[in-house]
C-alpha positions in Angstrom: -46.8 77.5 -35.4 -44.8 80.6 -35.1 -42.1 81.8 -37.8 -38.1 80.4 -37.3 -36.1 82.8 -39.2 -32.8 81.4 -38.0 -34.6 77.8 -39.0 -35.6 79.5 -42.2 -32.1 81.3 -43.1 -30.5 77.6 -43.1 -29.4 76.2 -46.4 -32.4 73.2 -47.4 -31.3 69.7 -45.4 -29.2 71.2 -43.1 -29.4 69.1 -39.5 -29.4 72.1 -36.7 -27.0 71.3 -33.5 -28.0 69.8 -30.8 -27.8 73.1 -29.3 -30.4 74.2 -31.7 -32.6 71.4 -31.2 -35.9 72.3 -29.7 -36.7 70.0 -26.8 -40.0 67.7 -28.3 -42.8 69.0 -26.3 -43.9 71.2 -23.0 -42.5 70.0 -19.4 -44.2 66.5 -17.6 -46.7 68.0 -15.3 -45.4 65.5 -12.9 -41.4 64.9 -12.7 -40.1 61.7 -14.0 -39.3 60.0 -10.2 -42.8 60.5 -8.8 -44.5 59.2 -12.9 -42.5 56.4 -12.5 -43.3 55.1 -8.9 -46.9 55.4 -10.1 -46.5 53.2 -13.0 -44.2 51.0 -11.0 -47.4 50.5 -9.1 -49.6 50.1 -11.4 -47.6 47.4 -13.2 -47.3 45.8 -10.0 -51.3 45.6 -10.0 -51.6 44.2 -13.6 -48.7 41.7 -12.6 -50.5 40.1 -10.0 -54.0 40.2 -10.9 -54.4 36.4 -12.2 -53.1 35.6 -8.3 -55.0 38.2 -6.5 -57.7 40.2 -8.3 -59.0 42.2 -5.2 -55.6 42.8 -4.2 -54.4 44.3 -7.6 -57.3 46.1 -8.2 -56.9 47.7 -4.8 -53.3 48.5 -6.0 -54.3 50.1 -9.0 -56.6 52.4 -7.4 -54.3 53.3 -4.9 -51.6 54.0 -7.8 -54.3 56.3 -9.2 -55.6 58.2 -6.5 -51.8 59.0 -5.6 -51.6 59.9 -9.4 -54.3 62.0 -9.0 -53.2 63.6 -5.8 -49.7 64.3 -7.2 -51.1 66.0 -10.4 -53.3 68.1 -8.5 -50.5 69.3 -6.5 -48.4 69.9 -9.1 -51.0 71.9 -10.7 -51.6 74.4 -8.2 -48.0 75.1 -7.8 -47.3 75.6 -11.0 -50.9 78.2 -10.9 -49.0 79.8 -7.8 -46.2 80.4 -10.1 -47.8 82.1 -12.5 -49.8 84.1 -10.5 -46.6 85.2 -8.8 -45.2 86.4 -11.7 -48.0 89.0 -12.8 -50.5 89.3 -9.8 -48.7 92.1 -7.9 -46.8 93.6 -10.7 -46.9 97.4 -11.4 -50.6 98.2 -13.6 -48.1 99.4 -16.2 -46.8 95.8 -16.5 -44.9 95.0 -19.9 -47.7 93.5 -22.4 -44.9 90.7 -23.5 -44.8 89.5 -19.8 -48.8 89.5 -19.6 -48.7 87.5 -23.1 -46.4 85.1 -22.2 -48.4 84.1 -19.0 -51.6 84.3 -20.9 -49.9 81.6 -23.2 -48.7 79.6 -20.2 -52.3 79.2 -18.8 -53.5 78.3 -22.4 -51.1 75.7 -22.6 -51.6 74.0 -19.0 -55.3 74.1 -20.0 -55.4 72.6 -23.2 -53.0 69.8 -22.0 -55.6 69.4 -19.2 -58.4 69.2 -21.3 -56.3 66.2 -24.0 -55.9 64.1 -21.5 
């Protein structure tokens, strides 16, 4: 966890702003529309399962492999957007930039590899 000194200047108890708030976690690697259709779908499948087993489970595996799809996707866009941002820079490329897209791809990976 990395040093607040505005955080750390406040007097103890003190609530910050909700301009100061920091938002609770990294981006969805998928936006909220396209997450939610999926587990529309998927609760759709675990709905009608006592009717039609085959059926829902066919659901469920669709709702997955669209999941799946959509991730992927989303993924290597968000790879082509960081590679855009320091493959064809000048060699003598600012170290902060080059650290901050190291930190992005260390980020994207662990989440990856928690899931």
């Amino acid at each position: 966890m990395m040093y607040d000194q505005t955080r750390a200047q406040q007097p103890a108890g003190q609530t910050p702003g909700p301009a100061e708030r920091r938002t609770p976690g990294p981006e969805p690697l998928l936006p909220s529309a396209e997450r939610e259709k999926v587990l529309l779908r998927l609760r759709r499948a675990l709905n009608t399962f006592a009717e039609t087993p085959r059926e829902a489970l066919e659901e469920a595996e669709s709702a997955y492999d669209e999941a799946t799809a959509q991730l992927v996707s989303a993924l290597a866009e968000r790879r082509r957007v960081l590679r855009a941002g320091w493959q064809d820079r000048d060699p003598e490329t600012q170290s902060d930039e080059l650290r901050q897209a190291l930190r992005q791809y260390r980020e994207i990976t662990q989440r990856l590899l928690h899931l």
